[in-house]
C-alpha positions in Angstrom: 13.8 1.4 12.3 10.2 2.1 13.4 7.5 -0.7 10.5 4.2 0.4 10.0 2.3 -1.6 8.5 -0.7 -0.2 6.2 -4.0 -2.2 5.5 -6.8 -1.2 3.3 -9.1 -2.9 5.6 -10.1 -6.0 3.4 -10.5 -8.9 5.4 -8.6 -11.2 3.2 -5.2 -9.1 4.5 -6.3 -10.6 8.2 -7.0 -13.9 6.7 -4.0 -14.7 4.3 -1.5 -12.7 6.5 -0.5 -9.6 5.2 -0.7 -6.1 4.8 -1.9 -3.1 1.9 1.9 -1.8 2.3 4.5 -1.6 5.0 6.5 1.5 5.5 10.1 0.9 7.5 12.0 4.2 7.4 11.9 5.7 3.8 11.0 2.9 2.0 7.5 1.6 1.0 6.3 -1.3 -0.4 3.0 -1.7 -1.9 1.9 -5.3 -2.0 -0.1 -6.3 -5.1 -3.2 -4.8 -5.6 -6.2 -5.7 -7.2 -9.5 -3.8 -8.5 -11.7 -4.7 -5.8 -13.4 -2.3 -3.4 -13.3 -2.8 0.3 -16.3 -4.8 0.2 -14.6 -7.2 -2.4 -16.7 -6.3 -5.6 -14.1 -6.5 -8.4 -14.2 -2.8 -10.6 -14.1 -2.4 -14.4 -14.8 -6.0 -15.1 -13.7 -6.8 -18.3 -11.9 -3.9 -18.9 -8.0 -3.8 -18.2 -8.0 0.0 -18.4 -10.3 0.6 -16.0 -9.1 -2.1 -13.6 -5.3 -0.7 -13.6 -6.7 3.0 -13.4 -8.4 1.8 -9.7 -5.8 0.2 -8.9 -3.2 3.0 -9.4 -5.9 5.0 -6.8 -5.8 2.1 -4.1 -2.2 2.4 -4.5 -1.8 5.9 -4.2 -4.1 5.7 -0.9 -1.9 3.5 0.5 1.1 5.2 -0.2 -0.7 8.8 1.3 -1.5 6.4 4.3 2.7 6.2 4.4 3.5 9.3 4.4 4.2 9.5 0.8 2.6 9.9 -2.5 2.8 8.1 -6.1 6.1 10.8 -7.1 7.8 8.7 -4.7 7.2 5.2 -6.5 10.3 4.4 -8.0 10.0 0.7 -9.2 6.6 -0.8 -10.3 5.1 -4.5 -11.5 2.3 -5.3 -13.5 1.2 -8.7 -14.0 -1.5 -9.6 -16.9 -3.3 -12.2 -17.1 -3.6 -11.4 -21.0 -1.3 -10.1 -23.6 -3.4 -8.1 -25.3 -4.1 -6.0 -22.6 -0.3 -4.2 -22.1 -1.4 -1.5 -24.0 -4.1 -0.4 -22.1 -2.5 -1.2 -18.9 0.6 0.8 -20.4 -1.6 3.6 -21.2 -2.7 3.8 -17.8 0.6 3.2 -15.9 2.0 6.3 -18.7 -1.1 8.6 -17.4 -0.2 8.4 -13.5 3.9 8.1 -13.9 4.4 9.4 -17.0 6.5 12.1 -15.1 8.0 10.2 -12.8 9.1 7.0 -14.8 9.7 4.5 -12.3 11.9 1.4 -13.3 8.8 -1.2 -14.3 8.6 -4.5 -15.4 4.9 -6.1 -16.8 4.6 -9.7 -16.9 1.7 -11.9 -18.5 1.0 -15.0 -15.8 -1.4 -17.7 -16.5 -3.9 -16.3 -13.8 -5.6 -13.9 -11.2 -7.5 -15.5 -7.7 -10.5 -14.2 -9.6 -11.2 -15.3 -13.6 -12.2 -11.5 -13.8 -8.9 -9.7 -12.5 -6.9 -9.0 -15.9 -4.2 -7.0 -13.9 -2.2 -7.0 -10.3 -0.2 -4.3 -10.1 3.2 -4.0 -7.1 4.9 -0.7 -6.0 7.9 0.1 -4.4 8.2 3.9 -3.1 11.2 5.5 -1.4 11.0 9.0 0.5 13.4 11.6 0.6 
């Protein structure tokens, strides 16, 4: 099967090896993502919310970069960096897939690259 590999055009993907997402046949995966912009300026500092809200649009960019769209995520991961922040980040995850329901599992790790990323978020799509 034909891999294409996706990249968001941050040049940490170049530097540590790795791509946005990587589409081989149906299936997608969405490496973790982050809210930073393409220039590296972290979004919604502070607020988990906000952060996981931007990161469900990177990822949904990504996937429409595939071929594919976020109906077609079927398993996400969230990773916090704090606990009291799974509510917010639930509320978001519930606004985008609230419909489609993915399998999901949320995590609280000890921390981000940067002290000011409260969330990393993983999909997995798969096409009809």
């Amino acid at each position: 099967m034909k891999r294409q590999n996706i990249s968001s055009g941050a040049p940490w993907e170049s530097r540590v090896g790795y791509s946005r997402a990587v589409r081989i046949g149906q299936t997608i995966e969405v490496s973790g993502t982050v809210a930073s912009d393409a220039e590296g300026k972290l979004i919604g500092t502070g607020d988990a919310y906000a952060q996981a809200m931007y990161i469900f649009q990177k990822i949904g960019t990504a996937l429409s970069q595939a071929g594919a769209g976020l109906e077609d995520v079927i398993r996400t991961r969230v990773y916090l960096t704090r606990l009291e922040d799974w509510d917010a980040v639930g509320a978001a995850h519930a606004e985008v897939f609230g419909d489609i329901r993915p399998a999901s599992t949320m995590l609280v790790i000890s921390a981000l690259v940067n002290p000011d990323m409260l969330v990393e978020i993983e999909a997995s799509a798969v096409l009809p």
